[in-house]
VOSE-505979 format. One record per residue: x, y, z of N, C-alpha, C, O, CB in turn; residue in one letter. Coordinates in steps of 0.1 Angstrom, whole numbers, padded with zeros to 4 digits, always signed. Glycine has a CB too. Layout:
N
XYZXYZXYZXYZXYZa...
//
This chain:
276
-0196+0177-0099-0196+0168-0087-0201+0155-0090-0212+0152-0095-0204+0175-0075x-0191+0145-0086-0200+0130-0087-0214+0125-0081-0217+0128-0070-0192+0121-0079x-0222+0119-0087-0228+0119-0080-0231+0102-0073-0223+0093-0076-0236+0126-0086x-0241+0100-0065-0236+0087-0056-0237+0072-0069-0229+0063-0069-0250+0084-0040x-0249+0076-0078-0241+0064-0088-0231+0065-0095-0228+0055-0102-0249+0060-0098x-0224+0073-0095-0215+0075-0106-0202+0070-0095-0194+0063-0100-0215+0093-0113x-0202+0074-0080-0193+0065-0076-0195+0048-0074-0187+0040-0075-0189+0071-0066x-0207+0046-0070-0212+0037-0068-0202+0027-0077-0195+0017-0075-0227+0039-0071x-0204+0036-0092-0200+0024-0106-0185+0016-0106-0181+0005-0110-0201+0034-0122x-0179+0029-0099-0159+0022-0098-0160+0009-0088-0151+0001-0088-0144+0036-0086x-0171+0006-0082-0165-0007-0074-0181-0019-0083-0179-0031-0083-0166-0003-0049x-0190-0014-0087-0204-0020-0092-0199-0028-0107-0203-0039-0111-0218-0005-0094x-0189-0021-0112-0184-0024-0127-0178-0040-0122-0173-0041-0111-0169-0010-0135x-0180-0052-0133-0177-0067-0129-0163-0062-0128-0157-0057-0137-0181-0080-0139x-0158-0066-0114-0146-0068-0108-0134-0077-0123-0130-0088-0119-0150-0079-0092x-0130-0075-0132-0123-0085-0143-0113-0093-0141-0111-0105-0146-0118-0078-0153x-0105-0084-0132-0097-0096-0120-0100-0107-0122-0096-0114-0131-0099-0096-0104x-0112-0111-0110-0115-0124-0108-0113-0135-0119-0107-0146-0117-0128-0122-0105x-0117-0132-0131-0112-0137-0143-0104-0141-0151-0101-0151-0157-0114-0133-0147x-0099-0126-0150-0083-0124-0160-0073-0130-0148-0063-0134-0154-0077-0104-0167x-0071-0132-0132-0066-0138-0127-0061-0146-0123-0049-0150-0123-0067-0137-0125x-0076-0152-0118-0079-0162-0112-0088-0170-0115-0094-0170-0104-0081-0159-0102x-0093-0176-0120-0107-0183-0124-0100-0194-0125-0087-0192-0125-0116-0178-0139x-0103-0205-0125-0117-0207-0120-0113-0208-0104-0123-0207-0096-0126-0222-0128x-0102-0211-0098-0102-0213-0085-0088-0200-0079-0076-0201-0078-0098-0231-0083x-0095-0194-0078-0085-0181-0072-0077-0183-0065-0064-0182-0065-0090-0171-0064x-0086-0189-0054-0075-0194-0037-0067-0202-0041-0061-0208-0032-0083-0202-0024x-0063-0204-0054-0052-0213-0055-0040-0210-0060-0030-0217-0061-0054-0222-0061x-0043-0196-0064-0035-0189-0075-0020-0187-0068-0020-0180-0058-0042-0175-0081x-0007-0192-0073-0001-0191-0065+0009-0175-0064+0006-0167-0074+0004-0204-0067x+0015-0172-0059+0017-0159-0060+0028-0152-0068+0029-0140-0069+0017-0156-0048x+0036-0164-0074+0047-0161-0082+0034-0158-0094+0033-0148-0101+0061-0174-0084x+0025-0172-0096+0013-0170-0110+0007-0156-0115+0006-0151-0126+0000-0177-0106x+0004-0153-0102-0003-0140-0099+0003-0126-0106-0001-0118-0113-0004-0139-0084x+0014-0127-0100+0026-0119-0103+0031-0119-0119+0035-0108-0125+0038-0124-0094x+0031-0129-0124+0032-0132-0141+0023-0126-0145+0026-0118-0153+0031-0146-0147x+0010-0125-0142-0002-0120-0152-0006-0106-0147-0014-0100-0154-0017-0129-0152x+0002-0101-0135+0002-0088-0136+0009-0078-0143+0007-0067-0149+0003-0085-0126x+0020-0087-0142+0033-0081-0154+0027-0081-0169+0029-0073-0178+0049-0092-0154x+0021-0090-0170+0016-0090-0189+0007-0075-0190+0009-0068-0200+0002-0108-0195x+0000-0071-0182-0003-0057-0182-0020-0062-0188-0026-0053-0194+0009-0045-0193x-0027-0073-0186-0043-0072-0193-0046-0070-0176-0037-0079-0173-0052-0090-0205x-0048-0069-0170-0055-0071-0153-0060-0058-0152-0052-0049-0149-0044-0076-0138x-0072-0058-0154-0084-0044-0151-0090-0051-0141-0092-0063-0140-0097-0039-0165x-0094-0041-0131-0102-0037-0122-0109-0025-0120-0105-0014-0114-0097-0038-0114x-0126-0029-0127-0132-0017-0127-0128-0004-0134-0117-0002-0139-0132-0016-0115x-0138+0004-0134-0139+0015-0148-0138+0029-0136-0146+0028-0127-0158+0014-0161x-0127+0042-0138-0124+0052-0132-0140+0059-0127-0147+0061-0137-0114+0061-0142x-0143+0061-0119-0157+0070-0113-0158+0084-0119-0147+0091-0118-0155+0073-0094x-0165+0089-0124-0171+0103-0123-0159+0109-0136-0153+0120-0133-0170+0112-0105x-0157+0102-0149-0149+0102-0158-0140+0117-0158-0129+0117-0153-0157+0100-0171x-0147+0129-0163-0140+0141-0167-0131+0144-0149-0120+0147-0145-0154+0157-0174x-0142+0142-0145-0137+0150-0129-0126+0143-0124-0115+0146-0121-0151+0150-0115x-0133+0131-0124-0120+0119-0115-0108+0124-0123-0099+0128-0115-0123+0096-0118x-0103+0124-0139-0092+0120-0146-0086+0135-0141-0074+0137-0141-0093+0115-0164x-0098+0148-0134-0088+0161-0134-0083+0160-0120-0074+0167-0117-0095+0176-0137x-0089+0152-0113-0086+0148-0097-0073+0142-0096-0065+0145-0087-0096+0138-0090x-0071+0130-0107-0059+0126-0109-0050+0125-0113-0041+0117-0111-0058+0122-0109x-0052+0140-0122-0042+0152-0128-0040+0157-0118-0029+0152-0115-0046+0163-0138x-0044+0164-0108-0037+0168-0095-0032+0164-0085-0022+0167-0079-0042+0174-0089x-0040+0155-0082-0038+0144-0074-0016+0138-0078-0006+0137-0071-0054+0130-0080x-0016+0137-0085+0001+0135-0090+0009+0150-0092+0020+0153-0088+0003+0125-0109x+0002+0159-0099+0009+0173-0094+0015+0174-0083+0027+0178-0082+0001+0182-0093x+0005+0172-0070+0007+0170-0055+0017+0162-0050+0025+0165-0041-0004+0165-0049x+0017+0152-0056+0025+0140-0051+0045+0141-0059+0055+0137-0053+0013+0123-0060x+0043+0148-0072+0053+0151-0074+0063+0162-0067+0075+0162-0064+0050+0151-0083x+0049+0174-0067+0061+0187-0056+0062+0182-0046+0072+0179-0041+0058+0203-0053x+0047+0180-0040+0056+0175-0023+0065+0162-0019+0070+0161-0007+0044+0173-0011x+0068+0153-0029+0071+0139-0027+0090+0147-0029+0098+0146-0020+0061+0122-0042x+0092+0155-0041+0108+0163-0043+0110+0171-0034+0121+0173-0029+0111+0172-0056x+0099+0176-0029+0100+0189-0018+0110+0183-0004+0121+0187+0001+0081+0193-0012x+0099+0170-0001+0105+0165+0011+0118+0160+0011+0126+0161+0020+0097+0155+0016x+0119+0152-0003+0128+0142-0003+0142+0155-0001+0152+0155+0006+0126+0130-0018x+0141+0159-0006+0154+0177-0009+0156+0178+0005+0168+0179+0010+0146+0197-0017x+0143+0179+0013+0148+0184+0027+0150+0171+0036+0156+0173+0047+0136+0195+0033x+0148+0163+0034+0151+0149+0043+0163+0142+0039+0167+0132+0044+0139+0138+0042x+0171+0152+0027+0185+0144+0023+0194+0139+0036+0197+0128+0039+0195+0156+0014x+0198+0153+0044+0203+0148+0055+0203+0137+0064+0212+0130+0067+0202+0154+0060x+0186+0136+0069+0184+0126+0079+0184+0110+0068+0187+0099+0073+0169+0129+0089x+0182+0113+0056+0182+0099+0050+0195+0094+0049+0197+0082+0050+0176+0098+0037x+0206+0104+0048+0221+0099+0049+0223+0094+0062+0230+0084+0064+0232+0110+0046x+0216+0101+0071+0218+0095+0091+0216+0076+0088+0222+0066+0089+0198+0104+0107x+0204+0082+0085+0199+0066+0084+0203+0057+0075+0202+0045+0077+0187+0065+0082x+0210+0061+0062+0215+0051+0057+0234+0047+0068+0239+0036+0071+0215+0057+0038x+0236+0053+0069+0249+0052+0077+0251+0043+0091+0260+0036+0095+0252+0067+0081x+0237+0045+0097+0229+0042+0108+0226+0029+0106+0234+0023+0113+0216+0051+0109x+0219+0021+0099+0222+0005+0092+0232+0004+0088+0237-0006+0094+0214+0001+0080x+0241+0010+0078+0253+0004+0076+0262+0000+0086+0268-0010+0084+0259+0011+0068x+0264+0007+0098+0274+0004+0106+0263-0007+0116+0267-0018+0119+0283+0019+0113x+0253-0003+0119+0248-0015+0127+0247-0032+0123+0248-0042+0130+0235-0010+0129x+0244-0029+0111+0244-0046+0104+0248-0050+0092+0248-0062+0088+0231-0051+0103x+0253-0035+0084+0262-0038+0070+0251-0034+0059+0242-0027+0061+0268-0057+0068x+0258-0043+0045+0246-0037+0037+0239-0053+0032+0244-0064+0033+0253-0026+0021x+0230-0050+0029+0227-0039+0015+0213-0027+0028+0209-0030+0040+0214-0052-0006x+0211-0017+0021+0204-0006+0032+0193-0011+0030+0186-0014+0039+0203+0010+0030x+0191-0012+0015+0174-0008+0015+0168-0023+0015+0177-0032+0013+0169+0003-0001x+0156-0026+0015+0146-0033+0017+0137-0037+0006+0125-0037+0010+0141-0027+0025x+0139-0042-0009+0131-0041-0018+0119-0054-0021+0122-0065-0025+0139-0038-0029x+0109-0049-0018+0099-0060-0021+0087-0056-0033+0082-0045-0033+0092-0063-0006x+0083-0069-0044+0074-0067-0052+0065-0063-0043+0066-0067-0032+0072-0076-0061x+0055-0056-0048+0041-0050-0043+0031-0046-0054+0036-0041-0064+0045-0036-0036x+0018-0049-0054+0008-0047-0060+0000-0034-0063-0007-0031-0053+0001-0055-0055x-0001-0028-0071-0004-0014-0073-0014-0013-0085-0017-0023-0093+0010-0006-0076x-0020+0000-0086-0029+0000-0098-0024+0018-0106-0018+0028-0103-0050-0001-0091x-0030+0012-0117-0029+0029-0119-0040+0033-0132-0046+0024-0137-0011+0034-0124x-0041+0045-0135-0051+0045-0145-0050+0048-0160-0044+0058-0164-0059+0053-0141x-0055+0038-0168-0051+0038-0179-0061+0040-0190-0072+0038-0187-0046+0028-0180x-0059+0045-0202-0076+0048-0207-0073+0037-0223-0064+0036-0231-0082+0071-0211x-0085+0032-0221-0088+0021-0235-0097+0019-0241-0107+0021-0233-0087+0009-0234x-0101+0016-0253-0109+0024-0260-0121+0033-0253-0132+0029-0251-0114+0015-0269x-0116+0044-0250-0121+0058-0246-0126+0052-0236-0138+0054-0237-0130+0067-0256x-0122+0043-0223-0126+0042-0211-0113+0043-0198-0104+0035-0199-0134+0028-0212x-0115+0050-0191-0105+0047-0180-0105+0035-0170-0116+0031-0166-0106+0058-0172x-0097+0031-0167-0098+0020-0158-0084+0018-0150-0075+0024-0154-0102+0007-0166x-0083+0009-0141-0080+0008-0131-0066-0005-0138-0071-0016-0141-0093+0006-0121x-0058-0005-0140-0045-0013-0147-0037-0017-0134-0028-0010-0129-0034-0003-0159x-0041-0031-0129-0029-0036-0121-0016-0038-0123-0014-0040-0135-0030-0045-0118x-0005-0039-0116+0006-0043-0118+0016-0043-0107+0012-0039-0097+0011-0037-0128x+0028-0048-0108+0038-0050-0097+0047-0042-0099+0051-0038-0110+0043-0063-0095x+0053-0037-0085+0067-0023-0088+0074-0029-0074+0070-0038-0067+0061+0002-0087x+0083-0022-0073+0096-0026-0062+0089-0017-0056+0084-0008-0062+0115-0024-0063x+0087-0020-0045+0091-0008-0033+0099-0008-0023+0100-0019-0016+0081-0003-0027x+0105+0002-0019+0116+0005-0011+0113+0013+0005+0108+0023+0010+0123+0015-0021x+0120+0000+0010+0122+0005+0023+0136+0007+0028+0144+0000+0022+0116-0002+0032x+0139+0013+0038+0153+0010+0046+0153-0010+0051+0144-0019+0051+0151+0024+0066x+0160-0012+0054+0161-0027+0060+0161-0024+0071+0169-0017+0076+0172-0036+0057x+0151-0031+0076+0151-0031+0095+0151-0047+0099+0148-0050+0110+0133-0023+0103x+0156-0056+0089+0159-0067+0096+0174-0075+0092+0178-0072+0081+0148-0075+0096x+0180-0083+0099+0192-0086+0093+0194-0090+0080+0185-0095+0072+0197-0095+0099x+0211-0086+0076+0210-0095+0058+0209-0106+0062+0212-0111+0072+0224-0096+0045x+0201-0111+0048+0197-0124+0041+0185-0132+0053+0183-0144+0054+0213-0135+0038x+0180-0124+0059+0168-0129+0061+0156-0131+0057+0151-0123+0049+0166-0127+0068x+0149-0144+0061+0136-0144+0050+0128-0138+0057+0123-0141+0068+0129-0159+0045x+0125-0124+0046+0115-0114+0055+0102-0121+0049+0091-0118+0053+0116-0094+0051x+0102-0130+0040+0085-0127+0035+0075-0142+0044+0063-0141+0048+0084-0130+0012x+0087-0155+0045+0080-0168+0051+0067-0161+0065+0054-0161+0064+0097-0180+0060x+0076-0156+0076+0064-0156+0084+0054-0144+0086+0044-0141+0092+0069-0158+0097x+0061-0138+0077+0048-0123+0072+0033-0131+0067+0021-0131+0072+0056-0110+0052x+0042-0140+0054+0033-0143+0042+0021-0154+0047+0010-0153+0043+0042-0149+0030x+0026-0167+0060+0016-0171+0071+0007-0156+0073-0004-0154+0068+0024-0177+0086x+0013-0149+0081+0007-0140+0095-0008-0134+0083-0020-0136+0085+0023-0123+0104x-0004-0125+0071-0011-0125+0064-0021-0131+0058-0033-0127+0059-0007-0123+0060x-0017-0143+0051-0029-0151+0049-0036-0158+0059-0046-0164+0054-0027-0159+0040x-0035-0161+0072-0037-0156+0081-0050-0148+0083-0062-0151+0084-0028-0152+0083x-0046-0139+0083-0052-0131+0088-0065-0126+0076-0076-0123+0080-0042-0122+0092x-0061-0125+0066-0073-0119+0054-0084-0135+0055-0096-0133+0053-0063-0115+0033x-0080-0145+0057-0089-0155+0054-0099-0153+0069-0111-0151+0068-0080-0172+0051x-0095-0153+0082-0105-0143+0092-0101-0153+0101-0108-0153+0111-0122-0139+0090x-0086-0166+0100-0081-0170+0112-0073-0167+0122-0069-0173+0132-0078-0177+0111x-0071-0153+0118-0063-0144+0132-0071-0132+0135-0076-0125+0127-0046-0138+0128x-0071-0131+0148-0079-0118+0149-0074-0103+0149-0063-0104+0154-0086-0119+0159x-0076-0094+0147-0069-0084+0149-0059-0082+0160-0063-0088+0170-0077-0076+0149x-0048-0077+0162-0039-0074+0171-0044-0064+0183-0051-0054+0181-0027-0068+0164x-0042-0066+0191-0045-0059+0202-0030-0042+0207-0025-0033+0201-0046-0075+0215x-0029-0047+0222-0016-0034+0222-0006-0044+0218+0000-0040+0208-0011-0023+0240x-0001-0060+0221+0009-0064+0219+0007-0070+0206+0017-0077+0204+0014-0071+0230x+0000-0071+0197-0001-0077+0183-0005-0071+0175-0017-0071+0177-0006-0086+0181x-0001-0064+0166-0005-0060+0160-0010-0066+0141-0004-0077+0138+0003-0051+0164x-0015-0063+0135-0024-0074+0122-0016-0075+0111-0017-0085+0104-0039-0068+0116x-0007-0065+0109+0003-0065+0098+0019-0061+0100+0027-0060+0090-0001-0055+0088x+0022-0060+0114+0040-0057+0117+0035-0070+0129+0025-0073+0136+0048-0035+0124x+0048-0075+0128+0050-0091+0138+0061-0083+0146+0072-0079+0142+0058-0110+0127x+0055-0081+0160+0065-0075+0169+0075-0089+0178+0074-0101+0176+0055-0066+0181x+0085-0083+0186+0096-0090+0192+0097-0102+0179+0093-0113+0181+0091-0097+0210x+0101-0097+0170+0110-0107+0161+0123-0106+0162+0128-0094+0162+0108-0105+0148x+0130-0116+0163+0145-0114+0170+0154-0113+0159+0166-0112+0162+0151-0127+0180x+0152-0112+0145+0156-0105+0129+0161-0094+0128+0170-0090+0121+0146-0104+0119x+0152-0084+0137+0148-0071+0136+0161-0066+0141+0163-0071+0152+0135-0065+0143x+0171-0057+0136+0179-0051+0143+0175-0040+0151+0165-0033+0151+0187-0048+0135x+0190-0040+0163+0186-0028+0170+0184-0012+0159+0172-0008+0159+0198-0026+0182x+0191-0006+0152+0186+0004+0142+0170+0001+0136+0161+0009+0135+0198+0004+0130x+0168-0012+0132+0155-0013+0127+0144-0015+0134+0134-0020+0129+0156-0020+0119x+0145-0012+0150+0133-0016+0159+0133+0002+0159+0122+0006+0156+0136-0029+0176x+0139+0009+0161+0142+0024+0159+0136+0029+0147+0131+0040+0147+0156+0027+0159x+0137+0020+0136+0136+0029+0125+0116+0023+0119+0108+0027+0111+0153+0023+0111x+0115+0011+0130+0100+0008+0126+0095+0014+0134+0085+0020+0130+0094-0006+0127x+0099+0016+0150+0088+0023+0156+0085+0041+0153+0076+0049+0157+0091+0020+0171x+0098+0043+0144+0092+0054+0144+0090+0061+0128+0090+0072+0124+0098+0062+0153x+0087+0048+0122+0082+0048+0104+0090+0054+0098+0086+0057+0086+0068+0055+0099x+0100+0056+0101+0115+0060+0094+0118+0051+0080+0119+0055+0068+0130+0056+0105x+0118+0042+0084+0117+0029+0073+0110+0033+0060+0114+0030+0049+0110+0017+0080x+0099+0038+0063+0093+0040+0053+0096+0054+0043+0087+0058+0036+0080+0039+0059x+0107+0060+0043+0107+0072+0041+0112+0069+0022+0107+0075+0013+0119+0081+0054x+0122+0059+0022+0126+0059+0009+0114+0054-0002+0117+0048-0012+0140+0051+0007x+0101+0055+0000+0091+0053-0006+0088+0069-0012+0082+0068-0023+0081+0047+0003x+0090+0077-0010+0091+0090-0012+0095+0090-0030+0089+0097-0038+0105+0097-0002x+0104+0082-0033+0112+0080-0044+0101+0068-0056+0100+0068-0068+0129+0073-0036x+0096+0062-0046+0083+0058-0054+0072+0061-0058+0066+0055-0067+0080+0052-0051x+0068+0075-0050+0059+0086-0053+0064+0095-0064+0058+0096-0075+0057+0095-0041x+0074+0100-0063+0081+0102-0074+0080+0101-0090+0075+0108-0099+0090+0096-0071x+0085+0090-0088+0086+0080-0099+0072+0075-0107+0071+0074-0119+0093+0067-0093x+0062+0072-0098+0047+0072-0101+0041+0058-0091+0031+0053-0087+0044+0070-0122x+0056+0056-0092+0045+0040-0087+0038+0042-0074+0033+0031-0071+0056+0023-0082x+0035+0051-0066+0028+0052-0053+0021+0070-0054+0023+0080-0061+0042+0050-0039x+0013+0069-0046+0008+0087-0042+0011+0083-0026+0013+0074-0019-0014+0094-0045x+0010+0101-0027+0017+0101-0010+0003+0101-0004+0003+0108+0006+0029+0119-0003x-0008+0096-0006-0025+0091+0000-0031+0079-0008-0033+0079-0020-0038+0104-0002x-0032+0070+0000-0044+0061-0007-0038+0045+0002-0028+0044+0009-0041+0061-0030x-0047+0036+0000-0043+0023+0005-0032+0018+0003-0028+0019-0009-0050+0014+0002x-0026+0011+0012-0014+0007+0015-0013-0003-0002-0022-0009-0007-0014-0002+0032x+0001-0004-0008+0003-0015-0015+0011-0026-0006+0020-0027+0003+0009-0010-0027x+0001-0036-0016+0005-0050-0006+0008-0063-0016+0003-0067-0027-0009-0054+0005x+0019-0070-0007+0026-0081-0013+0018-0087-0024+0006-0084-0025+0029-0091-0004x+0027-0097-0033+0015-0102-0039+0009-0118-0037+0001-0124-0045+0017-0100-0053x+0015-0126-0024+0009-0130-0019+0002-0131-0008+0001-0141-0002+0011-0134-0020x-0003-0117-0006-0020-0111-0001-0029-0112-0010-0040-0118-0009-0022-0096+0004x-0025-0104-0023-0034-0108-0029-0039-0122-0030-0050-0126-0027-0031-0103-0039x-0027-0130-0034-0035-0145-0040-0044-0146-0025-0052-0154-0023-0020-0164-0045x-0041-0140-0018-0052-0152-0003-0068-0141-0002-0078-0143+0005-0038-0150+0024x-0067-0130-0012-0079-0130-0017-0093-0136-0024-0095-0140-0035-0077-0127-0021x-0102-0135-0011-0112-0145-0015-0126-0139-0019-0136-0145-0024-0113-0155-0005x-0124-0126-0016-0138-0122-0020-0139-0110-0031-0130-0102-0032-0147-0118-0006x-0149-0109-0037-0149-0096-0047-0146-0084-0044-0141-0075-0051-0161-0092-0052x-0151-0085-0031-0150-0068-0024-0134-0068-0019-0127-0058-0020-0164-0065-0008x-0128-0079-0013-0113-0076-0013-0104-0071-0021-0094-0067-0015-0108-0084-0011x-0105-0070-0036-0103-0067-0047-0107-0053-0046-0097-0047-0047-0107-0076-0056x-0118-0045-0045-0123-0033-0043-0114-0024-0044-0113-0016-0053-0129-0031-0032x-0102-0026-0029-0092-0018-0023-0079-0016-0032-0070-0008-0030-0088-0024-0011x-0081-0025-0044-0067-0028-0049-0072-0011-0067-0064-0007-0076-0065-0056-0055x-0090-0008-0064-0088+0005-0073-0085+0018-0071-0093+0027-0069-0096+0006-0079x-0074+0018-0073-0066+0034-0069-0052+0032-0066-0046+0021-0063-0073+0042-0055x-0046+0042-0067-0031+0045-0067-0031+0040-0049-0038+0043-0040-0026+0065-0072x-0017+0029-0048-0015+0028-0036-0006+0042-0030-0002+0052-0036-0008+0015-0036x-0006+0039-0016-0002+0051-0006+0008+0049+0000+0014+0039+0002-0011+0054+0004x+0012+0062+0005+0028+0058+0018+0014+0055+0032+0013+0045+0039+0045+0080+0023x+0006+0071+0032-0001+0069+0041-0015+0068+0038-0017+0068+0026+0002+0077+0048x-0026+0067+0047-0041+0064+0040-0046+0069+0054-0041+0076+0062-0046+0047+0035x-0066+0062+0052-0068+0062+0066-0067+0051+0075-0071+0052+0087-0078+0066+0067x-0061+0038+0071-0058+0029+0080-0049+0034+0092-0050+0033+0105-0052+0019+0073x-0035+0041+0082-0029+0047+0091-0031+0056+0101-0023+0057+0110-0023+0050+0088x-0045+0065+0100-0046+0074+0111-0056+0071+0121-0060+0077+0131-0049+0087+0106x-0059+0058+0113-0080+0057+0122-0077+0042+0131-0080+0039+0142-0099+0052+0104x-0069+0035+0119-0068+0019+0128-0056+0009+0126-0057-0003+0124-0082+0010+0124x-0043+0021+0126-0032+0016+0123-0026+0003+0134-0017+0009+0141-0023+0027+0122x-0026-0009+0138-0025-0017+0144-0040-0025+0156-0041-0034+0165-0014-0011+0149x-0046-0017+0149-0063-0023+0156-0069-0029+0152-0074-0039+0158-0073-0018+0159x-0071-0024+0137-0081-0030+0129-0082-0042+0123-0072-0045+0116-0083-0024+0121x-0091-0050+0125-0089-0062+0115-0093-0061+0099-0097-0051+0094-0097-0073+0120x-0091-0071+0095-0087-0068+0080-0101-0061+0070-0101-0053+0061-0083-0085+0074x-0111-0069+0078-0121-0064+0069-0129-0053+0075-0140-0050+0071-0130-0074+0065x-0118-0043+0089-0121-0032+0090-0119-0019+0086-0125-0009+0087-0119-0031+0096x-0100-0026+0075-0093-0021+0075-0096-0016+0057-0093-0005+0051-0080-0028+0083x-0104-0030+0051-0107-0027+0041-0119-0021+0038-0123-0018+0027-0106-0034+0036x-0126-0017+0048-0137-0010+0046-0135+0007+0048-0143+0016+0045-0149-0017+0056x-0122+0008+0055-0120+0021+0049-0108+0022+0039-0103+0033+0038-0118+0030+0060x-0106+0015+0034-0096+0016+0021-0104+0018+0010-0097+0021+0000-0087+0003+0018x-0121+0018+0008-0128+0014+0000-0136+0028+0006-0136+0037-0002-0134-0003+0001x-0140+0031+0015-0147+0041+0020-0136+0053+0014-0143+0063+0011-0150+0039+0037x-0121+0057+0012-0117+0067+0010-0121+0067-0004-0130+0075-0009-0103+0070+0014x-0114+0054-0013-0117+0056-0025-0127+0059-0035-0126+0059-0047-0113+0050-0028x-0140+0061-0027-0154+0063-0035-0155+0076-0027-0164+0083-0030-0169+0052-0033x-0147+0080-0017-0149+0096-0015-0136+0105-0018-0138+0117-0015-0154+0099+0002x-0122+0103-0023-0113+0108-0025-0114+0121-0031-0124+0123-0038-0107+0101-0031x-0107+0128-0029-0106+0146-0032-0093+0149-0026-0088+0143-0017-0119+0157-0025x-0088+0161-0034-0072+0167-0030-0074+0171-0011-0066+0168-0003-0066+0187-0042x-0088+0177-0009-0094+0179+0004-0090+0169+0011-0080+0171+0019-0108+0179+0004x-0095+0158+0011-0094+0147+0022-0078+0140+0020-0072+0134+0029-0108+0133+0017x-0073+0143+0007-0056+0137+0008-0049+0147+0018-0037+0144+0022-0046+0138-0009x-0055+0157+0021-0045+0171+0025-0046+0168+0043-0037+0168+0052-0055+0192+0019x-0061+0165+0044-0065+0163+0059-0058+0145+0066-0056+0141+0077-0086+0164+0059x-0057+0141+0054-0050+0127+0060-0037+0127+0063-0032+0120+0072-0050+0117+0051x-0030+0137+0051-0022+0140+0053-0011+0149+0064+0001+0147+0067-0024+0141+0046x-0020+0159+0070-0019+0168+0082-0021+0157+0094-0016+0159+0105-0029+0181+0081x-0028+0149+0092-0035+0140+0108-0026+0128+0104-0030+0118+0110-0056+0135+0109x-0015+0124+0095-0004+0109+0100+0005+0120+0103+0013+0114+0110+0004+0095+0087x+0008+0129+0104+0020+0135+0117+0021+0130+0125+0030+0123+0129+0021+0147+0122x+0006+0136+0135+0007+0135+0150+0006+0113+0150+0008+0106+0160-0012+0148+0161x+0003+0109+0141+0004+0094+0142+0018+0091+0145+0023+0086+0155-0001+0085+0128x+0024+0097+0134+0040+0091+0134+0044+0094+0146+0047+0085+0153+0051+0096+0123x+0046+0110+0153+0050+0113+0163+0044+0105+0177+0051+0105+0187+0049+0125+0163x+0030+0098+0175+0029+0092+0187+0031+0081+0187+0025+0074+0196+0019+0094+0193x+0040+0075+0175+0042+0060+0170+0031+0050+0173+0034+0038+0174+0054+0053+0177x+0019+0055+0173+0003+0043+0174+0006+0032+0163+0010+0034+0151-0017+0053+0167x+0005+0021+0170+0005+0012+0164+0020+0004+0157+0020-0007+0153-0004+0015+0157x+0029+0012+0157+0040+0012+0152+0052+0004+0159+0058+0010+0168+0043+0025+0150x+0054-0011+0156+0063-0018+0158+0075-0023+0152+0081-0033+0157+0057-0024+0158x
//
């Protein structure tokens, strides 16, 4: 069993980011930049918690993610054909939705584990018309919002989906409100680049509008389809609510708490909270 310094140490270890990033002026880093030096593959963040235990946690932890990520995907063949068919005739192609995204994963170097940033596609259904620029008023609303000049969304705003956008097709106001969209991420669990638990992966210009050490925190551990943002403060929370439990799972993570997060985003998805 970990004990509290031993987790303490995954977020206490000098953040290297900051460094190998960004130095000397972060907030400036622009986000294509950012994205280059993730791809070169030196960008550590922090050293794995509670060594033997964590690396067998995260031996299972992908066991998990592999049967149930094939399990679902085998049985959701059907409705994913609905839905690919379902966009195609509503607004044409292309289906899917691919955006770079910021992820970590764990790598071991000279006999230390650590936390290895990098960028992967991830895949959604398209819920807004072709050839729109999905990222221009996201990438405001975002930086935005992490720097602490927007405030959290209320019932009609929510902090990270921009509702009544007139982009959004009819199939894809259907397929956001009821996180459908998000299903071909399944295939990125799969593959490795995601677990079906842990903090959302996010653009990588969120990252560049990273300004503090502890924002960086959230970025150690395998990103998620679902987490507890999604079950606790999916369209409420503001940012540095939202990272304080992105940071609160990852110094308490166990197959336990992936299983209970997991059982409690059902009744989320079915009551579409927060979901625009």
């Amino acid at each position: 069993m970990r004990s509290q310094h031993d987790v303490e140490r995954q977020f206490d270890t000098a953040i290297w980011i900051i460094e190998a990033v960004a130095a000397p002026q972060r907030s400036a880093v622009p986000a294509e930049t950012l994205g280059e030096r993730l791809d070169a593959g030196h960008v550590r963040i922090g050293a794995v918690a509670g060594k033997e235990a964590a690396v067998l946690y995260l031996v299972a932890k992908r066991m998990l993610d592999v049967l149930v990520g094939l399990a679902v995907l085998t049985a959701l063949l059907p409705i994913l054909a609905v839905i690919a068919v379902a966009v195609l005739v509503d607004s044409g192609r292309p289906l899917f939705f691919v955006q770079r995204r910021v992820g970590a994963r764990a790598r071991r170097e000279a006999g230390r584990w650590h936390w290895q940033l990098r960028t992967f596609s991830m895949i959604k259904f398209r819920t807004m018309v072709a050839g729109a620029d999905h990222q221009s008023s996201h990438r405001e609303f975002v930086t935005t919002f992490v720097t602490g000049e927007r405030p959290a969304g209320g019932a009609d705003e929510t902090p990270f989906k921009l509702s009544a956008d007139a982009r959004v097709t009819r199939v894809g106001r259907w397929l956001r409100a009821t996180s459908l969209d998000e299903l071909p991420q399944l295939l990125n669990v799969v593959l490795g680049d995601m677990s079906l638990v842990g903090p959302r992966p996010v653009p990588l210009y969120e990252v560049a509008a990273y300004h503090d050490h502890a924002h960086f925190a959230r970025l150690a551990g395998m990103p998620g389809i679902t987490g507890p943002w999604q079950v606790k403060g999916r369209g409420v929370a503001s940012f540095e609510e939202m990272l304080s439990m992105d940071v609160e799972y990852l110094r308490a993570q166990s197959l336990w708490l992936d299983l209970q997060l997991l059982a409690r985003t059902l009744p989320c998805v079915f009551s579409r909270r927060g979901a625009r």
